[in-house]
C-alpha positions in Angstrom: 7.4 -4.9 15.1 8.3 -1.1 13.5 7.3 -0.4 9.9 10.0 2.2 9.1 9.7 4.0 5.5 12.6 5.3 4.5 13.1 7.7 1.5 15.0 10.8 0.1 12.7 13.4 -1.4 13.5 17.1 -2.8 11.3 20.0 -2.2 8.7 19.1 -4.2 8.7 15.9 -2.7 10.2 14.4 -6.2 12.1 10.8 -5.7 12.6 9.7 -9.0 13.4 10.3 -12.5 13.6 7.5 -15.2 13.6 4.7 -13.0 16.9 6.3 -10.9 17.2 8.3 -8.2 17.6 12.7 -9.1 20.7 13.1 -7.1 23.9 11.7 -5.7 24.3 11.8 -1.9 27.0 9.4 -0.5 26.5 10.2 2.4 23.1 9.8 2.5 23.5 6.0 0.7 26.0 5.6 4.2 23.2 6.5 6.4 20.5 4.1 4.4 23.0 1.0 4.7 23.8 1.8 8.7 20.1 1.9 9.0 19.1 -0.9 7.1 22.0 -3.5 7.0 21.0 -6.4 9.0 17.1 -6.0 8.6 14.5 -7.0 6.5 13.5 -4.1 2.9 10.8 -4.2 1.3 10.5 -3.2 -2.2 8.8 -3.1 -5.6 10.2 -5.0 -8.3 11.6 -1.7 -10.2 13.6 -0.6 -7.0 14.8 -4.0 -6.5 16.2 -4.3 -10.3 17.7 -0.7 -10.4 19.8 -1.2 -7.2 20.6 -4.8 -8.8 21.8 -2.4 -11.4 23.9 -0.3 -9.2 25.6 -2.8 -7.2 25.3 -5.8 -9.4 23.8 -7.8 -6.8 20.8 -7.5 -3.9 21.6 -5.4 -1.4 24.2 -7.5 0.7 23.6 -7.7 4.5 19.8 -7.3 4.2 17.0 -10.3 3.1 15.2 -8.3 0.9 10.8 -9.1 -0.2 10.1 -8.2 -3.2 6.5 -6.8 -4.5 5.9 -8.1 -8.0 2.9 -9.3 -9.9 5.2 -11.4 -12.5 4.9 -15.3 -11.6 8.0 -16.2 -13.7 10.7 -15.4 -10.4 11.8 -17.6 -7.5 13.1 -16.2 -4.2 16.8 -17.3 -3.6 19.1 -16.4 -1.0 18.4 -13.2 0.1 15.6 -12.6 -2.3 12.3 -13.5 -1.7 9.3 -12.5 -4.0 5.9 -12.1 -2.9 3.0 -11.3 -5.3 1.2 -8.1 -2.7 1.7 -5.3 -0.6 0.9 -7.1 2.3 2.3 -10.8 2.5 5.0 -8.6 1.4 4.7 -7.3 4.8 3.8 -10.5 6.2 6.6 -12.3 5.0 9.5 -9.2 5.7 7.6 -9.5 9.3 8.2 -12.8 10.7 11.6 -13.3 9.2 12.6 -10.1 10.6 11.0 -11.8 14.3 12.6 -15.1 13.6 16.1 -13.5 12.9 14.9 -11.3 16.1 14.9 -8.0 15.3 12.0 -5.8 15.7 12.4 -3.2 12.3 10.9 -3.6 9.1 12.1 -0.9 6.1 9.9 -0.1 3.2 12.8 1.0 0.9 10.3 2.2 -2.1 9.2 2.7 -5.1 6.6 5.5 -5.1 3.7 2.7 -4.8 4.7 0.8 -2.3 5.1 3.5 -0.6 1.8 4.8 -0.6 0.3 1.0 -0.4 2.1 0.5 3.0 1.9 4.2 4.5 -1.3 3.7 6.9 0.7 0.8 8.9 4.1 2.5 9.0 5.1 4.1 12.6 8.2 5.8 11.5 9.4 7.8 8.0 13.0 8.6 7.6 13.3 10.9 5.3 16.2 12.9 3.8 15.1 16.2 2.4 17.2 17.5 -0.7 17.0 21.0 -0.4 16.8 21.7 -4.1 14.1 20.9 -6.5 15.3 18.5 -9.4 13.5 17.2 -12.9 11.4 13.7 -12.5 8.8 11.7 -12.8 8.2 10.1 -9.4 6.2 11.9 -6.6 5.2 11.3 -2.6 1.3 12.4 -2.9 0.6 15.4 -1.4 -0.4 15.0 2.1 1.8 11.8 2.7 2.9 13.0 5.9 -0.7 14.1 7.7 -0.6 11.7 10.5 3.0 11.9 11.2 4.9 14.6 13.7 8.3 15.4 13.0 10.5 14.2 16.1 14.2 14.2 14.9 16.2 16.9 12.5 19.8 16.5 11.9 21.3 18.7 8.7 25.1 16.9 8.1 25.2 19.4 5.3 23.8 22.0 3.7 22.2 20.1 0.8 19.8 18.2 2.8 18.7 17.3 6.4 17.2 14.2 7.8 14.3 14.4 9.1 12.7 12.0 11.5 8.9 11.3 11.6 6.8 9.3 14.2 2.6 8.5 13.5 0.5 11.0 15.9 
């Protein structure tokens, strides 16, 4: 099973700002959903509400587990809650073998991302190549282990990078 983390980061490796993301890159949301449609995400609670927000429903085409420490949720449809990091992982796991695919995303926030970094294989990430106002940063060093294998720039305001763990 591939653990793929997938995230858009600036320069300064900023990915959020007030619970949002910094910038607006169709193109880039095209790429996530080719990606990810038909797949298992896994996300924190916060990224799983604000794209609620957006679309004004889960992402459609995707089962999505949810990281959340609130007991007062129940997993419907193509929601399903889990209360860590790792049956998080668990769970997004075997339904992604049962359905019988073989990739797992991690779709964010900025702490699940770092909880599930040590088991992921792959990161896509898009580079913005400008540096934006936030409050949401990758740690330094997030990418030590990793060797860039793939670099494709559709346009001059980022480039998507692909990483594979050493």
């Amino acid at each position: 099973m591939n653990t793929v983390l997938i995230v858009a980061a600036d320069e300064g490796d900023l990915i959020g700002a007030g619970g949002r993301l910094p910038w607006h890159l169709p193109e880039d949301f095209k790429r996530f959903r080719r990606l990810t449609t038909g797949h298992v995400v896994v996300a924190g609670r916060r990224t799983h509400e604000s794209i609620v927000e957006r679309l004004g429903h889960p992402l459609p085409g995707r089962i999505t587990v949810v990281v959340t420490r609130r007991s007062d949720v129940r997993s419907h449809d193509t929601v399903i809650y889990q209360p860590d990091v790792e049956s998080a992982l668990a769970v997004a796991r075997a339904v992604e073998s049962f359905a019988g695919g073989d990739t797992v995303f991690v779709i964010g926030g900025a702490e699940i991302y770092v909880a599930t970094l040590s088991g992921v294989d792959t990161v896509y990430l898009t580079r913005v190549h400008e540096r934006h106002a936030g409050d949401v940063h990758l740690p330094a060093g997030w990418l030590d282990g990793f060797e860039l294998v793939d670099k494709e720039q559709p346009e001059p305001r980022f480039t998507y990078l692909t990483y594979r763990r050493r």
